[in-house]
C-alpha positions as CSV (number, residue, x, y, z in Angstrom):
1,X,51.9,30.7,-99.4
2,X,48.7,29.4,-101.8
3,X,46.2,30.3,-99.3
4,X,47.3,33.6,-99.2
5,X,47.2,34.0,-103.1
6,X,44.0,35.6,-103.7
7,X,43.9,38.5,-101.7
8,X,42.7,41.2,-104.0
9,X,39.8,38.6,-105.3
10,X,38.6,38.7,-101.5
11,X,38.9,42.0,-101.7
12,X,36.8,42.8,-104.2
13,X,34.1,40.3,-102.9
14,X,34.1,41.6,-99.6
15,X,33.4,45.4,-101.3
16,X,30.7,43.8,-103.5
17,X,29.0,41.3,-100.9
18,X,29.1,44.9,-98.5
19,X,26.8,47.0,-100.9
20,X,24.6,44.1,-102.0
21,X,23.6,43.2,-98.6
22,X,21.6,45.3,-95.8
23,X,22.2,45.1,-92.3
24,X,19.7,43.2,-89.4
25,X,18.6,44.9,-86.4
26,X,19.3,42.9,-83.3
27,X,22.5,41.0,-82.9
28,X,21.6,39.2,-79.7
29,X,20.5,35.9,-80.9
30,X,22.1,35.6,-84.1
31,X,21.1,32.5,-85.9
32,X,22.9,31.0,-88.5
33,X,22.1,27.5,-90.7
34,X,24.6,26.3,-92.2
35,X,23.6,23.3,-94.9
36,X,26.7,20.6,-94.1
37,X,28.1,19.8,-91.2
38,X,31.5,20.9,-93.1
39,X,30.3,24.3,-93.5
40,X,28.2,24.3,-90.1
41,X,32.4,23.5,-88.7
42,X,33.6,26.4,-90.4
43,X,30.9,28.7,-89.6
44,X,31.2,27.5,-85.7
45,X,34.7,28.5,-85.7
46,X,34.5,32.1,-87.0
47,X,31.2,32.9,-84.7
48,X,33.0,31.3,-81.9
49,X,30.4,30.5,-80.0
50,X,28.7,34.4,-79.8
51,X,25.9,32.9,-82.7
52,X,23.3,29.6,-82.4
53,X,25.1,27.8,-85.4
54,X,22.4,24.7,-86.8
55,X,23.3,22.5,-89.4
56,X,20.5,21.2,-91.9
57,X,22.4,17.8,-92.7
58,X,23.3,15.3,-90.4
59,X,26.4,13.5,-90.4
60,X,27.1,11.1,-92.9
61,X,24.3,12.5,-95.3
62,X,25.3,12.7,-98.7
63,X,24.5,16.6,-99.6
64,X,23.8,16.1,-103.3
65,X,20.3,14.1,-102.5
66,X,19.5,15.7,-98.9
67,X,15.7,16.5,-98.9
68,X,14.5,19.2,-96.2
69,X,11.8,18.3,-94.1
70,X,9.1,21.5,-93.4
71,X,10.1,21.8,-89.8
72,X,13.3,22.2,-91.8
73,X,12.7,24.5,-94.4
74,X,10.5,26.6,-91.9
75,X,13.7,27.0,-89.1
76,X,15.3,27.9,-92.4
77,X,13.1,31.1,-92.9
78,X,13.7,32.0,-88.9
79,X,17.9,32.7,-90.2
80,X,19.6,35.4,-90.2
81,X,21.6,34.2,-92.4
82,X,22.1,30.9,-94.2
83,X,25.8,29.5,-95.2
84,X,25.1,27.0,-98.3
85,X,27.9,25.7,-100.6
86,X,26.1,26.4,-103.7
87,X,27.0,25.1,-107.5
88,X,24.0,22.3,-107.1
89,X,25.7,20.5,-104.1
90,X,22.8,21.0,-102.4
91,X,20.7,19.5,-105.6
92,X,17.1,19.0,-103.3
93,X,17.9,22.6,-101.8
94,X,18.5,24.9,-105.0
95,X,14.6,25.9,-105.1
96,X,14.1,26.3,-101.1
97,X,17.5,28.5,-101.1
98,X,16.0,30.7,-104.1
99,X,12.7,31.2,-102.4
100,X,13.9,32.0,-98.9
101,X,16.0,34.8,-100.7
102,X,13.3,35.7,-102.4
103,X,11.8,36.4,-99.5
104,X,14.3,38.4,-98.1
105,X,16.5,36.1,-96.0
106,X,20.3,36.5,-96.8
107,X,21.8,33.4,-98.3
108,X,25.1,33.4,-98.8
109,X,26.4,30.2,-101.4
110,X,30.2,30.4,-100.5
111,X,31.3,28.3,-103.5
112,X,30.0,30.9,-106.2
113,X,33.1,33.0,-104.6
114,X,35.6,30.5,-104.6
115,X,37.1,30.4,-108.3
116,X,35.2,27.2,-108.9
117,X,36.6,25.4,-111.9
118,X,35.0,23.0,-114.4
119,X,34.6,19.3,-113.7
120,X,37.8,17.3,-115.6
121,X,39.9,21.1,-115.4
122,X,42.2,22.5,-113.3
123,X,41.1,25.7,-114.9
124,X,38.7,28.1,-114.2
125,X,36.2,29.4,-116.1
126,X,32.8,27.0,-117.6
127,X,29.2,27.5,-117.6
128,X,27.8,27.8,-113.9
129,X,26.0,24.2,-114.3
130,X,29.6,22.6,-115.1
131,X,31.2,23.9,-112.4
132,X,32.7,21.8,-110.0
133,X,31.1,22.7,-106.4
134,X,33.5,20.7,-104.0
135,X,35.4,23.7,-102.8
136,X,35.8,22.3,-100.1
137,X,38.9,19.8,-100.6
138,X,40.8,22.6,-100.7
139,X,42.2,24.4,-97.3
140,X,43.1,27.5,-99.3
141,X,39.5,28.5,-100.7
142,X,37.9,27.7,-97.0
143,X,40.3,30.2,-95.4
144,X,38.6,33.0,-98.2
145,X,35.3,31.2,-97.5
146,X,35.8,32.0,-93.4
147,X,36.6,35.6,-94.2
148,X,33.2,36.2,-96.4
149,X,30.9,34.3,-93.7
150,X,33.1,36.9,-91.2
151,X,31.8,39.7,-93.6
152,X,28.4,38.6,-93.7
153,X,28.4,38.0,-90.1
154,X,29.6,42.3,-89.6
155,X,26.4,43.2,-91.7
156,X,24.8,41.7,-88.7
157,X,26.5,42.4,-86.0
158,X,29.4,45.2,-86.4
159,X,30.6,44.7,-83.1
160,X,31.2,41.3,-83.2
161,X,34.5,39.4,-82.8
162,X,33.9,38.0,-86.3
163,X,37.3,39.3,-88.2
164,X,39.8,38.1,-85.5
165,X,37.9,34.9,-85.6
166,X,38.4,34.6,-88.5
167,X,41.7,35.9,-88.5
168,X,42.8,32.6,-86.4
169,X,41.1,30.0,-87.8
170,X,42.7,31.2,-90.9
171,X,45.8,30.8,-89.7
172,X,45.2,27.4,-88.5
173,X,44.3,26.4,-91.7
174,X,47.3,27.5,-93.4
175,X,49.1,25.2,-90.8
176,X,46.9,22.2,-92.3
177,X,48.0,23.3,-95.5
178,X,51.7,23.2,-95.0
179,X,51.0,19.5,-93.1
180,X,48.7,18.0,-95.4
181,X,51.8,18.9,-98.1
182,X,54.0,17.1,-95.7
183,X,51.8,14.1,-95.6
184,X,51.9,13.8,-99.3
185,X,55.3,14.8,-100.1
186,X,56.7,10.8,-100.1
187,X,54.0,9.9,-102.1
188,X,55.3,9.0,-105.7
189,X,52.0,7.7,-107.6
190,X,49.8,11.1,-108.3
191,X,47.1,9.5,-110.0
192,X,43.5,9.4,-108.2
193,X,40.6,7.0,-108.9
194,X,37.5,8.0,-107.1
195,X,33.7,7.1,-106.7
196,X,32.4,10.1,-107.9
197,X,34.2,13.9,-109.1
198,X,34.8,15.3,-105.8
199,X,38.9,15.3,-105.6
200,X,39.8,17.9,-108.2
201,X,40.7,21.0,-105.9
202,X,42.5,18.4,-103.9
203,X,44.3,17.0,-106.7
204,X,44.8,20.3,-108.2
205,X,46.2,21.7,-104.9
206,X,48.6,18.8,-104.2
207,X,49.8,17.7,-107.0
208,X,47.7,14.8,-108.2
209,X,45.7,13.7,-111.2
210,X,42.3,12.3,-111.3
211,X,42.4,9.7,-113.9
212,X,38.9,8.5,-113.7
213,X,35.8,8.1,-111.2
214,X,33.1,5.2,-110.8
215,X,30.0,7.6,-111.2
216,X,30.5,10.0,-113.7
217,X,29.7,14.0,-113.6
218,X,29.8,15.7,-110.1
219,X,27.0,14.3,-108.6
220,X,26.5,10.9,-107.1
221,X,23.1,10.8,-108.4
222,X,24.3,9.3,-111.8
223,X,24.7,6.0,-112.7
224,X,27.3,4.8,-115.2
225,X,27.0,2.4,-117.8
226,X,28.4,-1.1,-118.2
227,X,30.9,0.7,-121.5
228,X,32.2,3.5,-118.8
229,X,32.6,0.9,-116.6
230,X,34.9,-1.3,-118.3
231,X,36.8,1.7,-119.6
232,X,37.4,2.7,-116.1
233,X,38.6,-0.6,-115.4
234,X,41.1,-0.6,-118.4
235,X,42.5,2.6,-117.5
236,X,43.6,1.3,-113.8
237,X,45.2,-1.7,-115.3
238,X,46.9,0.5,-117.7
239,X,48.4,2.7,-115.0
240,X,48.7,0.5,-112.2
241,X,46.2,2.3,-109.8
242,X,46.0,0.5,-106.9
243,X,43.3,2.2,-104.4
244,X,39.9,3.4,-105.3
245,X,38.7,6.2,-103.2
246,X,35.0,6.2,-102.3
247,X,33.6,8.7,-99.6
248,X,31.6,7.8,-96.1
249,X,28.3,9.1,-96.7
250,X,28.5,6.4,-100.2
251,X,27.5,2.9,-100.7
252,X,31.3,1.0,-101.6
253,X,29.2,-1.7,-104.0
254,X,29.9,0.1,-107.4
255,X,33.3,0.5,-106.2
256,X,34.2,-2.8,-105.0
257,X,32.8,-4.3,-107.8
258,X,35.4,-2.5,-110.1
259,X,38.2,-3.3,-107.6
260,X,36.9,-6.8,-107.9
261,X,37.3,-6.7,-111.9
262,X,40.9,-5.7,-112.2
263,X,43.4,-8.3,-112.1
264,X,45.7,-6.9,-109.8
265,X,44.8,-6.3,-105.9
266,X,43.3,-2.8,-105.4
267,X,42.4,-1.3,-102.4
268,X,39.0,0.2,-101.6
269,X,39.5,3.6,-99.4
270,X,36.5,5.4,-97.5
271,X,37.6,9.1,-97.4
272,X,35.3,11.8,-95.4
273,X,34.3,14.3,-98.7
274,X,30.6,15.1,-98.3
275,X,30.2,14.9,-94.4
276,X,32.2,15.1,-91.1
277,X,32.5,12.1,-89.6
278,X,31.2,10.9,-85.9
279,X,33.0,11.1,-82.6
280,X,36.2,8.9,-83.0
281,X,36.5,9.0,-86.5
282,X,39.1,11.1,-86.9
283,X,37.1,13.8,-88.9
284,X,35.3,15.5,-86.2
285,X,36.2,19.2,-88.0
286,X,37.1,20.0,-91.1
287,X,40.7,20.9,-90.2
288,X,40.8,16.7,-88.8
289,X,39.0,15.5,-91.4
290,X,41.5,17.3,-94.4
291,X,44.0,15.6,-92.2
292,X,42.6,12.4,-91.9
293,X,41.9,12.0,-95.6
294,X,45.3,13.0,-96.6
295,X,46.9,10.3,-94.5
296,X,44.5,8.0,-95.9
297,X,45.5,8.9,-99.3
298,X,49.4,8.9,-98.9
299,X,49.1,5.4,-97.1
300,X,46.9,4.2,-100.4
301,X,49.4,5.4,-102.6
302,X,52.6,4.7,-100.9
């Protein structure tokens, strides 16, 4: 199976990650932050409850312009150990992460593990500032993620239940994987339009293209001109696109004004990328919410 593909790369990052890091006294009371509520999901499920798990961002915040507060960045310091995504998700973040680590708290940035590719590639490889940090979107490089927050979490505690924790959730993503396949396997258009770059593991784990996006570059910072604009609106005529996926931290009003420019109908689609969603949504975890959007998407595109 794909997520179980990259074995000897975990390998060798658990062996590294081992000697780099020194163990904490005192396991009672492990405290973790973990920066999204994605990660602060995946980090609940491997501690299973033996670890007080915070997550810096609420739901619904979009990570790339999250600010911490100094009650924030203070309970920051007070971690054992802090899970962040890493590759400039976390844009407002990058220099509180660097100081805390500094200053001797471990920080472990999961996506700098993860074979990141380049943004526009399904390729590895790139400078570190072109690489494309939504990890994420793809169930196979969050089952390797589990297994090095497991590792980090044995520095600290040896005698925690941390690898068979890991060890299940990992297999219950590799049922997501084979479902979210079986979602998608009727759907005959592969091409993705989406409000900013944050589909390509996705599309490059199931089979899809992304043939343009609303905001260009990886972050939803940017703002693109009137030209890009208009060429992204040629190139869903030209291929008969017919949804535009946005995400649900994201205002739709760029978006809906493209759909609104093309001459045929097309759909506007709120997926869950950046955040978890809120009781009832559907995207409570990240197993749910991998779920949820790949329904969405198959429905879009069927």
């Amino acid at each position: 199976m794909r997520l179980k593909s990259a074995g000897v790369l975990l390998m060798a990052l658990l062996l590294t990650m081992s000697a780099c890091s020194g163990a904490k006294s005192g396991a009672e009371g492990l405290r973790i932050v973990a920066t999204t509520t994605i990660l602060g999901d995946v980090v609940t499920r491997v501690t299973g409850g033996r670890a007080v798990v915070d997550v810096l961002l609420p739901i619904g915040a979009d990570p790339h312009e999250f600010r911490a507060s100094s009650r924030q960045i203070t309970e920051l310091g007070r971690a054992d150990l802090v899970v962040a995504n890493g590759l400039g998700l976390e844009e407002g973040l990058d220099d509180v992460l660097s100081s805390l680590e500094a200053d001797g708290t471990l920080v472990l940035r999961v996506a700098d593990h993860l074979d990141p590719i380049p943004f526009g590639s399904g390729t590895g490889g790139g400078e570190p500032d072109d690489l494309d940090p939504h990890v994420w979107m793809d169930p196979g490089r969050m089952a390797i993620a589990a297994r090095l927050i497991s590792a980090e979490l044995e520095i600290l505690d040896p005698d925690g239940p941390w690898p068979a924790n890991a060890d299940a959730y990992i297999a219950a993503l590799e049922s997501l994987d084979v479902e979210i396949e079986r979602t998608l396997a009727g759907v005959t258009s592969r091409v993705l339009v989406t409000n900013h770059d944050s589909l390509a593991y996705f599309a490059d784990g199931y089979g899809f293209e992304v043939a343009g996006v609303v905001i260009p570059g990886g972050s939803t910072l940017a703002a693109p001109s009137s030209a890009e604009l208009a060429e992204l609106v040629s190139t869903i005529e030209r291929l008969g696109v017919s949804a535009i996926f946005t995400e649900s931290t994201e205002s739709a009003v760029l978006v809906d004004a493209v759909a609104a420019e093309v001459g045929a109908a097309v759909a506007v689609v709120r997926l869950f990328v950046g955040s978890l969603g809120g009781p009832g949504s559907g995207a409570e975890t990240y197993i749910d919410m991998m779920r949820t959007d790949a329904a969405l998407i198959a429905e879009a595109l069927d």
